[in-house]
C-alpha positions in Angstrom: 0.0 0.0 0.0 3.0 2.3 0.8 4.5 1.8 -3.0 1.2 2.7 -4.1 0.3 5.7 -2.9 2.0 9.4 -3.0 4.1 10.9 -0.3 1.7 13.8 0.0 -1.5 11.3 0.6 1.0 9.0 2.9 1.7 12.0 4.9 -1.9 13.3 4.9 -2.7 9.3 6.0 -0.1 10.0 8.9 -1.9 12.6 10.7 -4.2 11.5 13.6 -5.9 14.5 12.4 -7.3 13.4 9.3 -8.7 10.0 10.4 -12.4 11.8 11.6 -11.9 13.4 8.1 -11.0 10.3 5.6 -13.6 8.2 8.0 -16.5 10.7 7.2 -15.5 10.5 3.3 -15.7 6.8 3.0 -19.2 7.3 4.5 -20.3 10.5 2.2 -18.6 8.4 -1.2 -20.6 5.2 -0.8 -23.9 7.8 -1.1 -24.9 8.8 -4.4 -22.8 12.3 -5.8 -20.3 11.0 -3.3 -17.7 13.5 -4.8 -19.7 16.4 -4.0 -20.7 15.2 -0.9 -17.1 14.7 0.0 -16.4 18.2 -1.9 -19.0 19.9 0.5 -17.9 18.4 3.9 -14.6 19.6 3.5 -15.6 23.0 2.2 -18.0 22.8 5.3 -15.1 21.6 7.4 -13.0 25.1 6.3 -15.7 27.5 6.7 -16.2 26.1 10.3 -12.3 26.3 10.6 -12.1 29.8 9.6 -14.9 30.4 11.5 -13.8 29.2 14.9 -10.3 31.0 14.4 -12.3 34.2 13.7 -13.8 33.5 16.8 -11.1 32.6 18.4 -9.2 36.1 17.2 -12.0 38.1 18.8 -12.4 36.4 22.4 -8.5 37.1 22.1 -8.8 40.6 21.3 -11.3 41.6 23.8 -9.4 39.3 26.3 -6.2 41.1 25.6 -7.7 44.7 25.4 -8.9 43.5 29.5 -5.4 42.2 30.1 -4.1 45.7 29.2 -6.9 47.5 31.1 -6.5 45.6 34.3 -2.4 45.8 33.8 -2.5 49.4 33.5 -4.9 49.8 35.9 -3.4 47.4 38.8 0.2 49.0 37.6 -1.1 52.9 38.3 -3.0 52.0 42.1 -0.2 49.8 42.9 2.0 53.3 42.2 -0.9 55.4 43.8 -0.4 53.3 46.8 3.6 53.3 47.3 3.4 57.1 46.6 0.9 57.3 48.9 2.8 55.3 51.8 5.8 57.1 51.1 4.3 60.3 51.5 2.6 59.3 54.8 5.8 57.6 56.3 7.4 61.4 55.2 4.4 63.4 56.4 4.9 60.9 59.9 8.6 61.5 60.0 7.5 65.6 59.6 5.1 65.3 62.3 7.4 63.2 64.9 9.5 66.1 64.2 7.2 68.8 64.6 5.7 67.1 67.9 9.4 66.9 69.3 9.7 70.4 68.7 6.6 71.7 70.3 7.1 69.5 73.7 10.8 71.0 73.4 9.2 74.2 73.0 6.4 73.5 76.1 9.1 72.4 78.2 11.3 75.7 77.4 8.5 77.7 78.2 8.2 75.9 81.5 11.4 76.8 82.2 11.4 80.0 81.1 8.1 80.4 83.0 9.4 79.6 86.1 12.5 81.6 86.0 10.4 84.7 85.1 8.4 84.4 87.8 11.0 84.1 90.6 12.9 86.8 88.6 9.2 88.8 89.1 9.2 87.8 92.7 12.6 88.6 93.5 12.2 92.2 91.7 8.8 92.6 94.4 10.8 92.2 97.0 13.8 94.5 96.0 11.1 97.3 95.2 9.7 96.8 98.5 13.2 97.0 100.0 14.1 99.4 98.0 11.3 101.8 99.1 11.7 100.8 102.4 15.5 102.0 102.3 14.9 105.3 100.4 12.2 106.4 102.7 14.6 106.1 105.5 17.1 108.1 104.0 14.8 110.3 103.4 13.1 110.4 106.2 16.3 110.7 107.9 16.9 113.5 105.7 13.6 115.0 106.6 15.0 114.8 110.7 17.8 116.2 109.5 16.2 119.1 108.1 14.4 119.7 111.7 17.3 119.1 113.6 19.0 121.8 111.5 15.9 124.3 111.6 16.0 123.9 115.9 19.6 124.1 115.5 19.2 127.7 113.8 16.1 128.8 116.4 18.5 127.6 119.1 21.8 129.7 118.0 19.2 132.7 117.0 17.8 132.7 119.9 21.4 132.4 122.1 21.6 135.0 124.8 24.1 135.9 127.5 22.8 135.9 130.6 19.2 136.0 130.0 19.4 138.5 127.4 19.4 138.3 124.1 23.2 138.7 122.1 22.4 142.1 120.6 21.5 143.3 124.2 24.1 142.1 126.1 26.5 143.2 123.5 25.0 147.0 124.7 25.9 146.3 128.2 29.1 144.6 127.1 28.4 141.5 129.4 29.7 138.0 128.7 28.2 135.2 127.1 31.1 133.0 126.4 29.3 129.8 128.3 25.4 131.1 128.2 23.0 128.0 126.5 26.7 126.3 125.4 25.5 122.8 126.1 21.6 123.6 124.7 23.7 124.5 121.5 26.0 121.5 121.6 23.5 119.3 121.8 21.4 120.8 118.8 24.9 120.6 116.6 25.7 117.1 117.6 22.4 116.5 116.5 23.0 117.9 112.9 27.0 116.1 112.7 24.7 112.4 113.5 22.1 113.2 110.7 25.6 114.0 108.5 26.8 111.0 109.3 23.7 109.0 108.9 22.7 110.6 105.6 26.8 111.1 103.7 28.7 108.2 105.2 31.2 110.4 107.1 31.9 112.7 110.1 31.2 116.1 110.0 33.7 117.6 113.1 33.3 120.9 115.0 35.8 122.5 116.2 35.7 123.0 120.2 36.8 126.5 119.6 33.9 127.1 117.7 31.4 126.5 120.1 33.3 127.4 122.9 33.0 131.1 121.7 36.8 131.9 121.4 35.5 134.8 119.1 33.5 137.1 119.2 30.1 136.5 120.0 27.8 137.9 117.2 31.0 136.7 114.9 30.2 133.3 116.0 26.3 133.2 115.7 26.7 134.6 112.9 28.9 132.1 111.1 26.6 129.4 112.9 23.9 130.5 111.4 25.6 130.7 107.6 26.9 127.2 108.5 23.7 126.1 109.5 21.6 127.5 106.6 23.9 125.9 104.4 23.9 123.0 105.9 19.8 122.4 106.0 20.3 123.7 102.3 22.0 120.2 102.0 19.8 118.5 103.5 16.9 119.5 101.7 18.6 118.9 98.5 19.3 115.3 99.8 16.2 114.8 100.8 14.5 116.0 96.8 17.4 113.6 95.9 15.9 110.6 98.2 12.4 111.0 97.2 13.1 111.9 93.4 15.1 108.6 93.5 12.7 106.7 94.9 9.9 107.5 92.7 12.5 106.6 89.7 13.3 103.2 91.0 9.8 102.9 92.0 8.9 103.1 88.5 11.9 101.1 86.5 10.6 98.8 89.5 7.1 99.0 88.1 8.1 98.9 84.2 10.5 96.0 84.7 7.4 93.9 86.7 5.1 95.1 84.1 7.2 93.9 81.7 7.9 90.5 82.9 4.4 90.2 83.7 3.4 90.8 80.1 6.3 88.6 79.1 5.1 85.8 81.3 1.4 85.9 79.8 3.5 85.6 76.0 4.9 82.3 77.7 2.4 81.1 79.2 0.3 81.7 75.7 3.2 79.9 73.9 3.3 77.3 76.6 -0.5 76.7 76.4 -0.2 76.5 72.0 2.8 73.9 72.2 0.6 71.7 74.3 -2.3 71.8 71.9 0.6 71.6 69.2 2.0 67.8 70.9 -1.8 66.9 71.9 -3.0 67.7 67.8 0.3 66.3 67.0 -0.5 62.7 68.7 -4.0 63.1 67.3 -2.6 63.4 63.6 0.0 61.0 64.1 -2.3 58.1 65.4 -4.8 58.8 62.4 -1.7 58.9 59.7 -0.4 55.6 61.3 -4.0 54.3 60.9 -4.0 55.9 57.1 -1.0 54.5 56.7 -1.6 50.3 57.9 -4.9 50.5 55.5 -2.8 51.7 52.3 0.2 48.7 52.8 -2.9 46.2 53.1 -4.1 47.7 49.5 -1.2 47.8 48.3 -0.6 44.6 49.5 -4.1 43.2 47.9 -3.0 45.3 44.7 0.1 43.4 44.2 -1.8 39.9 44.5 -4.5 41.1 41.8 -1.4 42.3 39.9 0.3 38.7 39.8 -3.3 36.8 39.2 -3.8 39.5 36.3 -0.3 38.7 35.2 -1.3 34.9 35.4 -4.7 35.3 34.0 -3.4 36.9 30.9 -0.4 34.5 30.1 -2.3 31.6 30.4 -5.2 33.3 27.7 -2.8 33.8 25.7 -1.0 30.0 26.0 -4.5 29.1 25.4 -5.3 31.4 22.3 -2.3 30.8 21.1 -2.8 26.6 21.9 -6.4 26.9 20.2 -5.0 29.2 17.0 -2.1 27.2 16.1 -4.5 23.7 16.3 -7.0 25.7 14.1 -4.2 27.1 12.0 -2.9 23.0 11.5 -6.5 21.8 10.7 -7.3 24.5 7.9 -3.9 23.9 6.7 -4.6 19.8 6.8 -8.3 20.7 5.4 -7.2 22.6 2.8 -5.0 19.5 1.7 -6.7 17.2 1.7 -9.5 19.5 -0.4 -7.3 19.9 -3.3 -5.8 16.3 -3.0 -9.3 15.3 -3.3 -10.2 17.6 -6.2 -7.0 16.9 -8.1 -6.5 13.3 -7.4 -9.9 12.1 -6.8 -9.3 8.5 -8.0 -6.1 7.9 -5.8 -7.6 9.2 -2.5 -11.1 7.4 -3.1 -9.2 3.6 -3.8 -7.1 4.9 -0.7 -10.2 5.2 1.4 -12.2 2.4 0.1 -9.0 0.2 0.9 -8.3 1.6 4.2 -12.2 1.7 5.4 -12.7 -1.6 3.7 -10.1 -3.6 5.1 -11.0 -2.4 8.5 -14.8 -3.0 7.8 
């Protein structure tokens, strides 16, 4: 049977493929018109062929077009999402940073605070003592201003013997040791308030009260020395109460000052705690935000790999389906111009093969 039969129908014979086929022409050639019978199965047999790859072409273009869909679309959230973590693990790091600062900043102002105020404190208490110093001195200042005044009535109103000096000048009496130790006493008076008020002793000569002069001479140099004097201590005395009115007020603008200071801090103190408490707040929901996006992204990535899956095995399949539909038209298509151009040998083949197995 080999010798007598072509290579081309030996090979067509060969193929599992074409024993459906040469078993439905030995059928459709025992019938009468057997040739076109045979003629229109296997045109029928490459219109359904061509058929079922056209059909096959489209299922595969709409299932490709969805492969590049869901890729693109799986590829862009699956970037949405790592951009989106990596901004919030940023936007965390900001915020830790931010939060640091603020409780950095509370704590500053705490300190600050609290140095303010005993800086405030301390400055109360030196005003006080400072008042409270000055208004000695000048009180002191004041004494010595009265002390001085009696000091002048006293040597004004010095007389010898009774009378006054201009009288007993007249009768040319003594009055070398009249009211000395009245007079004494009102000068030792004024040296004390010296002393208290400059820091250093004011001496009087002995002669001077002991009325080595002349009399008049001396009560009237007293008297210049006197009025000088409680010139002085009227001067110091402006000078104690201007100065204490001054540091009363630097007193005053420095408290007022701190004060106004320690509200600043204490409003900056009370904003960096809202800061760390809005801070925690924001942080808790970004770590939140931030858990939920890794688990999509983490889905994302799955439906990426079963897309990825999903579309290489269509396309082994499409590509499985085409290349058996490709081989059948090809085999159909053979055997249709075999049979049209060597009718007699492929029929005594058939009859012979289908006969012998009959």
């Amino acid at each position: 049977m080999t010798e007598s039969y072509d290579s081309v129908l030996l090979e067509m014979a060969t193929d599992p493929r074409s024993e459906a086929v040469f078993a439905t022409m030995n059928v459709q050639l025992k019938q009468e018109g057997g040739f076109d019978r045979v003629l229109a199965l296997l045109n029928q047999l490459v219109d359904d062929g061509r058929k079922q790859l056209h059909v096959a072409n489209k299922i595969w273009r709409k299932t490709e077009a969805r492969c590049d869909v869901a890729t693109m679309k799986f590829a862009e959230r699956q970037n949405y999402y790592e951009t989106k973590e990596s901004t919030l693990n940023q936007l965390i790091s900001e915020m830790y940073k931010e939060k640091n600062d603020a409780a950095s900043s509370a704590a500053s102002m705490k300190v600050y605070n609290a140095w303010f105020e005993g800086f405030n404190r301390r400055n109360v208490l030196r005003k006080a003592e400072s008042a409270a110093q000055l208004n000695r001195r000048y009180t002191a200042a004041q004494d010595a201003v009265a002390a001085t005044k009696r000091a002048i009535e006293t040597v004004s109103n010095w007389t010898v013997r009774g009378k006054p000096v201009a009288q007993a000048r007249k009768s040319g009496k003594s009055g070398k040791k009249a009211n000395k130790s009245f007079i004494q006493e009102n000068l030792e008076e004024v040296t004390s308030a010296f002393l208290e008020l400059k820091g250093f002793e004011l001496v009087i000569p002995e002669s001077f009260v002991e009325l080595a002069a002349d009399n008049h001479k001396v009560r009237r140099r007293l008297l210049e020395w006197l009025g000088q004097l409680r010139v002085t201590f009227v001067e110091i005395a402006d000078h104690f109460q201007q100065k204490a009115a001054a540091r009363s007020e630097i007193f005053g603008r420095q408290i007022a000052a701190v004060s106004e200071l320690l509200a600043k801090y204490a409003l900056d103190a009370t904003h960096a705690s809202h800061a760390v408490a809005r801070f925690s707040t924001h942080l808790s929901s970004a770590k939140e935000a931030i858990e939920f996006v890794a688990k999509l992204s983490k889905q994302n990535a799955k439906l990426v790999i079963a897309n990825t899956d999903y579309c290489r095995v269509e396309k082994h399949n499409y590509s499985n389906t085409k290349n058996l539909i490709d081989g059948q038209l090809v085999l159909f298509g053979k055997i249709k111009r075999y049979f049209i151009d060597n009718y007699k040998k492929i029929s005594k083949f058939i009859k012979k093969k289908y006969h012998r197995t009959n």
